[in-house]
N, C-alpha and C positions, 0 to 999 in steps of 0.2 A: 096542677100548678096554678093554674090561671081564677080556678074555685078558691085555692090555699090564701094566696094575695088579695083575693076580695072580701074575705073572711077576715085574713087579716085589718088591711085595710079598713071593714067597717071595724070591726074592735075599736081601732086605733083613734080615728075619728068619732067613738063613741064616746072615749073616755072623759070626762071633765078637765079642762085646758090645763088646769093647776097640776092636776096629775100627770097628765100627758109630760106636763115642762119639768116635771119633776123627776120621770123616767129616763127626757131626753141626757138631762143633765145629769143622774146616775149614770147612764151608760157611756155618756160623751168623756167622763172625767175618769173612768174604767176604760176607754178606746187610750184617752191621755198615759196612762202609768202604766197600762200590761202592754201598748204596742208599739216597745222601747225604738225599734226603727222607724217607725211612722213621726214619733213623739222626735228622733232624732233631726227626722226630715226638714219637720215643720222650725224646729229651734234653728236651724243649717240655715233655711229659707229667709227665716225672720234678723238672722243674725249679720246674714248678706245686707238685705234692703237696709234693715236701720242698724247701722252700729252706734247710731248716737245714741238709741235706746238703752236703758239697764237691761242685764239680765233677768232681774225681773221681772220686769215689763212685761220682756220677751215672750215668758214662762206663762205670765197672765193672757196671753193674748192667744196663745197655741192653744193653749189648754181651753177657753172658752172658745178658738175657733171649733178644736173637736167635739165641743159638746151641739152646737150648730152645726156641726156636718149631720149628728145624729138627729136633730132636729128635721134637716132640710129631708133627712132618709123618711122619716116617720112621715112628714108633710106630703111626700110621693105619694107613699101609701093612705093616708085618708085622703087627704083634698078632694079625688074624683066622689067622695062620698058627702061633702059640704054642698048645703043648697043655696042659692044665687041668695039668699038674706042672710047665710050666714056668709059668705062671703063679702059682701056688700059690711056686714058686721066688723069684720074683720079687717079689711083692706078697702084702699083710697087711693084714688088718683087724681091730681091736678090734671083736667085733660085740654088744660088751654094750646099749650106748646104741641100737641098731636093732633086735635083740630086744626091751629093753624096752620099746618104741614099738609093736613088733608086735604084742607080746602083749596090750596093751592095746587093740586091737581097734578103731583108731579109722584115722582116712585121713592119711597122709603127703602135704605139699609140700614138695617138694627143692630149695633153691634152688643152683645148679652156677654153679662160678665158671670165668674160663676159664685155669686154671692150666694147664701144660705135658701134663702125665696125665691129665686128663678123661677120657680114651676108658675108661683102666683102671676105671668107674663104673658100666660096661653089664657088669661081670664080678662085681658083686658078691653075686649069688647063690651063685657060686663058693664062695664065705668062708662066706656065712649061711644056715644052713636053715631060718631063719624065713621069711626073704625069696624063696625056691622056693616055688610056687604061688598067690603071689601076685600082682594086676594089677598090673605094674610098665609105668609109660610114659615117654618121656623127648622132649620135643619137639626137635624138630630142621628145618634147612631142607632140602625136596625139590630134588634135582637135574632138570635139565629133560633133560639127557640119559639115556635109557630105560637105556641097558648100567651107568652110575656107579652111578644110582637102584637097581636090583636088586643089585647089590655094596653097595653101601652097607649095605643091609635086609639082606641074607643075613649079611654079617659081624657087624654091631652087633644082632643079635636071636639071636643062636646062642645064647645064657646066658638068655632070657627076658623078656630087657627090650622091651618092644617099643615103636617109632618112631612119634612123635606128630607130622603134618604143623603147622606152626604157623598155615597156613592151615584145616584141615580136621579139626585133630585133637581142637580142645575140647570135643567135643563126648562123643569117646570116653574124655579125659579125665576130664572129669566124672562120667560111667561108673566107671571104677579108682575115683574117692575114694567113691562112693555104695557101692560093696561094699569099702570100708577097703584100697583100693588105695596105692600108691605113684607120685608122679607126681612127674616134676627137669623143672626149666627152669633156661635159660644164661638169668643174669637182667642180667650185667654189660655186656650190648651198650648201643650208642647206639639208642634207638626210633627213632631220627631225626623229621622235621621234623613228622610227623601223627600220629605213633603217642606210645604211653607219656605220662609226665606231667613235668611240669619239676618237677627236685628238685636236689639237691648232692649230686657225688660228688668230692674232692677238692679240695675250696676253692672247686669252679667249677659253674654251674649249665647241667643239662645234661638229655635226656628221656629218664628210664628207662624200664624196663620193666614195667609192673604186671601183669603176668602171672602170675606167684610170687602175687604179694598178692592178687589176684584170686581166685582159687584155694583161699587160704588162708583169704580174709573171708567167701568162701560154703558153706565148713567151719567154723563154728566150733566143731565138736568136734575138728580134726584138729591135730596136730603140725609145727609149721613149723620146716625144721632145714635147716643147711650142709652140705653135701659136697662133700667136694672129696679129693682123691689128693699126699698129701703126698708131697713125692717126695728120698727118699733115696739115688738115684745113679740113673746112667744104665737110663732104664728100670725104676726099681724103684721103690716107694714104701710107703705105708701108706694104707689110704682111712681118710677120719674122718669121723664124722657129729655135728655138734655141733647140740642144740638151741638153739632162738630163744625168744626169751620179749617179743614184741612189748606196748608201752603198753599199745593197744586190740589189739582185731581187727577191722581195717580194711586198705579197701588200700593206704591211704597209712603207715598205721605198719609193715603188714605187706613194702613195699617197703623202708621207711627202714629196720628191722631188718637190712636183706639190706645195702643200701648201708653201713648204718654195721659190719657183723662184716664186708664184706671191707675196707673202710678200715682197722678195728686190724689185718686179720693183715698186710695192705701194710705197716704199719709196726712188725711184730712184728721180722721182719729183714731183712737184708740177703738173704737168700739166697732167703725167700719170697717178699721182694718182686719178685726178681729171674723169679721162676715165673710170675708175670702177663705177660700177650699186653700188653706196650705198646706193641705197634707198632699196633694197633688203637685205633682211634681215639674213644676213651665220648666225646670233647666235642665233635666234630662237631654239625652241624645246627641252630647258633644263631647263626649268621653275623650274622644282620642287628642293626637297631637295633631290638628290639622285643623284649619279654618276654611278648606274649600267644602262647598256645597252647589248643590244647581242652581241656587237664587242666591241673592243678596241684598237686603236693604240698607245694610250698615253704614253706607255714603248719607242715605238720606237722614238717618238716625242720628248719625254724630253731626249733621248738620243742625236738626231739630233741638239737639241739647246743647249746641255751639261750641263742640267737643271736636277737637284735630287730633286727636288719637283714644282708640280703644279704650275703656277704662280699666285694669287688671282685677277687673271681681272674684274670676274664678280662683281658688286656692289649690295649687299642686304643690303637694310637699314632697322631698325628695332626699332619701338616704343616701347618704356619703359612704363608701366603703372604708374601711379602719385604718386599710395602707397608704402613705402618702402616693406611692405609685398609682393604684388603681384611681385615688381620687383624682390625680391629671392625666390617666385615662380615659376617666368619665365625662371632662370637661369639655371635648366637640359635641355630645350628645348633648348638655344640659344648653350648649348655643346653641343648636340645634332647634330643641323644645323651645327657647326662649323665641327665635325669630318666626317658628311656626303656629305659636301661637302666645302672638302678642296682647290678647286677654288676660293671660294668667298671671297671678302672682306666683312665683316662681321662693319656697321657701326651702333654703337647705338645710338640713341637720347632721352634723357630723363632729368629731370629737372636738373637744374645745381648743387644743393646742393648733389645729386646721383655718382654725376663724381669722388670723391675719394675714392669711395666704389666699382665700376665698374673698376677703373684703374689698379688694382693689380693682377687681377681676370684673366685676359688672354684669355680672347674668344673673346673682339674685336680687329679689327685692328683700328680703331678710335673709340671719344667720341666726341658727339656733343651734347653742353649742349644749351636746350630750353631756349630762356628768358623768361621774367613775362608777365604776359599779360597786355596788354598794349598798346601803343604806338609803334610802330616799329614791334610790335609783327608779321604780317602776312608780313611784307618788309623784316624780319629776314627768311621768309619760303618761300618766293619767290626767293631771294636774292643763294637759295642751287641748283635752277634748274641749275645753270652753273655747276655745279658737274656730273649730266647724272646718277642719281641711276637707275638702272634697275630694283630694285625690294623693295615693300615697305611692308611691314608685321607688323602689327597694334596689338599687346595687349591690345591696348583700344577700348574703344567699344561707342566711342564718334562721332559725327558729327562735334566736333572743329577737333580732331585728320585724319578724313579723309581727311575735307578739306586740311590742313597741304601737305600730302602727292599730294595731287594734285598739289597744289601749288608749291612743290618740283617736277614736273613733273616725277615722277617715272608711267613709264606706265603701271607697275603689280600694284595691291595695292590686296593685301591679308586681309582677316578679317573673324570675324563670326559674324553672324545674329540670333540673338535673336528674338522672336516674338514681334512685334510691332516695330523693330527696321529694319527698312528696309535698308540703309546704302546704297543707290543710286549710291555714287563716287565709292567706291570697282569696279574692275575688275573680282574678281574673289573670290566670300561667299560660305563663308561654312554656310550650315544653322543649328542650332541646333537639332539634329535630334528629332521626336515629344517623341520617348521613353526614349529617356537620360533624368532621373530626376538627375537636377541638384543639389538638395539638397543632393545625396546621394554618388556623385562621385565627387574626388577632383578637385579643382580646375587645379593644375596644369595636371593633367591625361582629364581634357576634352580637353585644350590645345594640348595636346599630342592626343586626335583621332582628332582634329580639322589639325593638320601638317600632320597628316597619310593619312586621308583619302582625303585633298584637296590640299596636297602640295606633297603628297609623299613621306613623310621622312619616310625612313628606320632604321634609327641608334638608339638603345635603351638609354634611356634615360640615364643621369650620375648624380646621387644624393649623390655620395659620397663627403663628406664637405671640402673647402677650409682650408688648412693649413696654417697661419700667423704666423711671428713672436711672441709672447706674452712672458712671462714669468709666468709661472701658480704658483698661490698663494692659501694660502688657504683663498680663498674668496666665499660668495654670493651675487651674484648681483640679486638685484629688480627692474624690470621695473615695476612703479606703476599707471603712465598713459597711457592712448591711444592719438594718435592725432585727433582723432574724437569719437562719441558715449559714452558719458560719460555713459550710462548703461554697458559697457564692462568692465567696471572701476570698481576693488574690491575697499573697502571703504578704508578709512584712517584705521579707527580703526582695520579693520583685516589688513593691513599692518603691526602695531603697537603689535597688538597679536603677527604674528608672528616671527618678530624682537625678541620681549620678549622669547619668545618659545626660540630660536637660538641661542641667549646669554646665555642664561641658559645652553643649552645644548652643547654648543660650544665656552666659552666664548673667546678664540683665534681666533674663525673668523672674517675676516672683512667682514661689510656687506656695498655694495655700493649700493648708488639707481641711476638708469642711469633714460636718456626720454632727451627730447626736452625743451628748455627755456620755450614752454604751459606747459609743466609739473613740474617746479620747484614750484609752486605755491602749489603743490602734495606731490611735495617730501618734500617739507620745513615743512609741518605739519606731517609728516612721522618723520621726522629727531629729529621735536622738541622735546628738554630736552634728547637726545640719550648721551652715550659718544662717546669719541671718535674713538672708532673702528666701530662706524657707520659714515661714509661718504655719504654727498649728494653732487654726480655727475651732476645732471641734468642742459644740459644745458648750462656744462663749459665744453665742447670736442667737436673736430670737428668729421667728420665721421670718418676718420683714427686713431685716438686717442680710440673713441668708440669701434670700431671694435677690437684695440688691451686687452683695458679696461675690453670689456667683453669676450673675447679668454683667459684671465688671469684668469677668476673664475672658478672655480670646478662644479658649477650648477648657472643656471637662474631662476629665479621663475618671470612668465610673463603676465603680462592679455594680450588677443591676441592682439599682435600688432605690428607692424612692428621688432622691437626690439629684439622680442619673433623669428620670423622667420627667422635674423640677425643670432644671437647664435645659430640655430641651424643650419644653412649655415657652421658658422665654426667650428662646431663641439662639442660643449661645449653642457653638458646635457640638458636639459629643462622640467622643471614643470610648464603647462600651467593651467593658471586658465581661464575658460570657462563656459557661462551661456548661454545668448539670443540668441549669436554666433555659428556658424555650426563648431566643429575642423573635420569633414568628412571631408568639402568641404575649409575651410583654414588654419587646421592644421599644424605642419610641415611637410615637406616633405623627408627633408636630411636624411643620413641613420646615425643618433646620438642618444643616446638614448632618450628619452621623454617620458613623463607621462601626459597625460591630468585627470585632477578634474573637473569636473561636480557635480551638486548639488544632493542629490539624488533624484531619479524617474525622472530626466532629460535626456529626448529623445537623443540616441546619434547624431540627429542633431542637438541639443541643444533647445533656445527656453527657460529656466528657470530663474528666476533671482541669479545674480553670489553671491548673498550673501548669498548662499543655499548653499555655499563650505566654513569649516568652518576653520581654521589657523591651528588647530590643522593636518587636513589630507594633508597639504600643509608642513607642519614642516615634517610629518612624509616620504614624498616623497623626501622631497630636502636633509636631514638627511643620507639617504640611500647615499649619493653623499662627505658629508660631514666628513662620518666617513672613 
């Protein structure tokens, strides 16, 4: 192996530079088009940091950073084979600003960004003779294979600089800065999920590296400055070393200093930008719903950008299920995710007739209403990839709804797995566990172990009921259809019982029957021969009228069904009629009062027919409400 890469290697360095750039950039613009998720990454990444950017900008700037990663690959491989005049040929440095840091006799921390030229940074003794015989360290990851490992060390320590394990090496770090050494760390990686501290690095919050800062807060006589290898054409550049001038010295200013000088030069231009490894991935490793970690710098962070709250960079999209019921089921989870992680943009998508019911409500930051199926339908769900969701979380449990998210390129897609329900596109299922009978735990609480145990969410659920405007009357409302399952459906005639019952007993209330235009066909034989203090609703209100219509009555009386779980969202009592249907598993949820009727000797997971609940014990529940 260690023969194959020197072999390589000289080749590589043999070839004539025109050619060499000319490979790079074949292969780099071949990595760009065949490695659709790398290419996905990089546009996700770019799309974050600049949206003031065009699209094509965008496109320009991935696509030549990929051809510079190919570069910086090929640069590995020859460099150890360039001799100090062709180097010297090649590259330059201003070495006033490192001199006078040397001279001043104090400990250097280098903080290395992962520009395309990096490597040309182990050559800087080359340029400066201040910087010759001094402890220069530069940490780096150990190869686990012995032959790479010794090429590695033999090539990148020929000039001086010598190789810090990042497991083993702090030690001898600390070492170099105690005798006024020289010490670089690559500080722009992801720490990933245990390491580093949660801070913002492009709008998004993400776990750096406090290594640099570390380093830098236990010297506080030492120098903490930038380098990095500007690069002026193929293989050639300038190294620069730019001083840091952190708030405090600490490790959180001393990291946010690093964070925030590579963000301006990212947006210094188009061409530097373009010299960043974006195909690497700094926002990894915060997948879930949860903001805790063992560190934090996020106080000092939003201090440094003069930000009083998080900014919401990261994009979680989020499927609405198609029933109105389940989607105010859904609703303590999506508070939930919102207060657990106040980073995110929080966008939903669900049928369009949903969107003036969700708008008032305040847990998203957008609404994206579905069209019909149809025509255009799957051109409307491809047509959202130029948005870059980062995260797609499915309440439906459909194989239309996965593809959906695919097609939106979101590269999480979250769900759960039911038996027999394999769900192939998901990135990441939660399976039903075999001992959760689902007959017996509610709907919206399987939900909620499904976010715990496969997303991570921490933040307790919020089922206390949305407040609207209304003006409360003394009214009862009847929902007397369902939009599906006519066996859910109490008859006309006990509707009509207990209308009678109501008026009798009440004869100042107004009684309104709500539903859907399928249900006026219900209500109108409900209504017939009534007077006037019974009103038929159904049908003739949009959802914002609905919502207020029934916020205005005293009590609901409901066969399960969307309607039912509406009014108990806002707060208004509810007397649920219940037969074949489970209220365990899709009763309400809000914390309002409610009363389920069941037939008698019906299972409380139901199972019975509803016309075993008779008007009478439905007057005498909504009554309680009326008096």
């Amino acid at each position: 192996m260690s023969v194959l890469i020197r072999l390589l290697g000289f080749f590589t360095a043999a070839l004539p530079e025109r050619v060499a750039a000319l490979l790079a950039r074949l292969l780099g613009n071949a990595v760009f088009l065949l490695m659709r998720s790398r290419r996905a990454l990089m546009l996700r990444n770019l799309h974050h940091c600049f949206p003031e950017k065009t699209e094509a900008e965008r496109r320009a700037i991935a696509r030549e950073s990929a051809c510079r990663m190919v570069e910086m690959g090929m640069f590995v491989l020859a460099s150890p084979h360039f001799s100090e005049a062709r180097i010297r040929r090649n590259f330059s440095m201003d070495t006033s600003v490192v001199d006078a840091i040397v001279a001043e006799n104090v400990p250097v921390v280098a903080g290395v960004p992962h520009f395309s030229l990096m490597e040309a940074l182990t050559m800087i003794p080359v340029f400066s003779e201040s910087v010759r015989g001094r402890d220069c360290g530069v940490f780096y990851r150990p190869f686990d294979a012995p032959a790479i490992e010794r090429w590695v060390k033999a090539t990148r320590e020929r000039f001086g600089f010598r190789l810090l394990s990042r497991k083993k090496g702090l030690t001898q770090a600390i070492s170099f800065l105690d005798r006024n050494g020289i010490v670089c760390v690559l500080f722009d990686q992801s720490a990933g999920k245990r390491r580093g501290a949660l801070s913002l690095f492009g709008n998004r919050v993400v776990t750096s590296s406090t290594l640099a800062g570390t380093l830098a807060a236990g010297k506080p006589n030492s120098e903490l400055v930038a380098v990095y290898c500007r690069r002026e054409g193929f293989w050639r550049g300038r190294v620069v070393v730019e001083r840091l001038k952190p708030a405090r010295r600490t490790i959180a200013d001393c990291t946010v200093a690093l964070d925030r000088w590579l963000e301006a030069k990212l947006a210094e231009s188009d061409d530097l930008c373009a010299d960043w490894l974006w195909m690497h991935d700094r926002w990894k490793g915060l997948e879930g719903f949860n903001l805790e970690h063992r560190k934090s710098i996020l106080p000092e962070t939003l201090a440094a950008r003069g930000l009083a709250e998080l900014p919401r960079g990261k994009r979680l999209w989020i499927r609405l299920p198609n029933w109105l019921g389940d989607v105010v089921m859904a609703f303590p989870l999506i508070r939930a995710i919102r207060a657990a992680r106040p980073d995110t943009e929080i966008t939903l998508l669900a049928r369009k007739h949903f969107l003036p019911m969700l708008e008032p409500l305040g847990v998203a930051d957008r609404l994206v209403a579905l069209p019909p199926k149809g025509k255009g339908y799957w051109k409307f769900c491809r047509s959202l990839r130029a948005e870059y969701p980062d995260q797609y979380l499915l309440f439906t449990n459909s194989l239309r709804g996965d593809l959906e998210a695919l097609l939106m390129g979101a590269p999480r897609r979250f769900g759960m797995v039911r038996p027999g329900h394999p769900r192939p596109l998901l990135t990441k299922k939660w399976r039903v566990p075999a001992d959760l009978d689902l007959t017996k735990v509610h709907q919206t609480r399987v939900w909620e172990r499904w976010l715990r145990e496969s997303c991570g969410l921490l933040a307790p659920l919020d089922a206390s009921p949305i407040a609207i405007a209304a003006e409360k009357k003394k009214r009862l409302g009847l929902i007397c259809g369902t939009e599906n399952s006519p066996e859910k459906r109490w008859s006309v005639g006990r509707w009509r019982e207990l209308i009678a019952l109501v008026r009798e007993a009440f004869p100042d209330v107004e009684i309104c029957l709500f539903g859907t235009a399928k249900d006026g066909a219900i209500t109108a034989r409900v209504a017939e021969g009534q007077d006037e203090k019974v009103v038929d609703r159904a049908g003739k209100t949009d959802l914002p009228t609905y919502m207020r219509e029934l916020a205005s009555c005293r009590v609901i009386c409901g066969n399960d069904t969307g309607g039912m779980h509406l009014a108990n969202m806002l707060g208004v009592p509810v007397v649920g009629v219940f037969g074949p249907t489970n209220p365990v598993r899709t009763g309400p949820i809000f914390d309002a009062p409610v009363k389920i009727l069941q037939p008698e000797g019906c299972p409380p997971t139901g199972g019975a027919d509803i016309e075993g609940v008779p008007a009478a014990r439905a007057f005498d529940a909504v009554a309680e409400f009326l008096r």
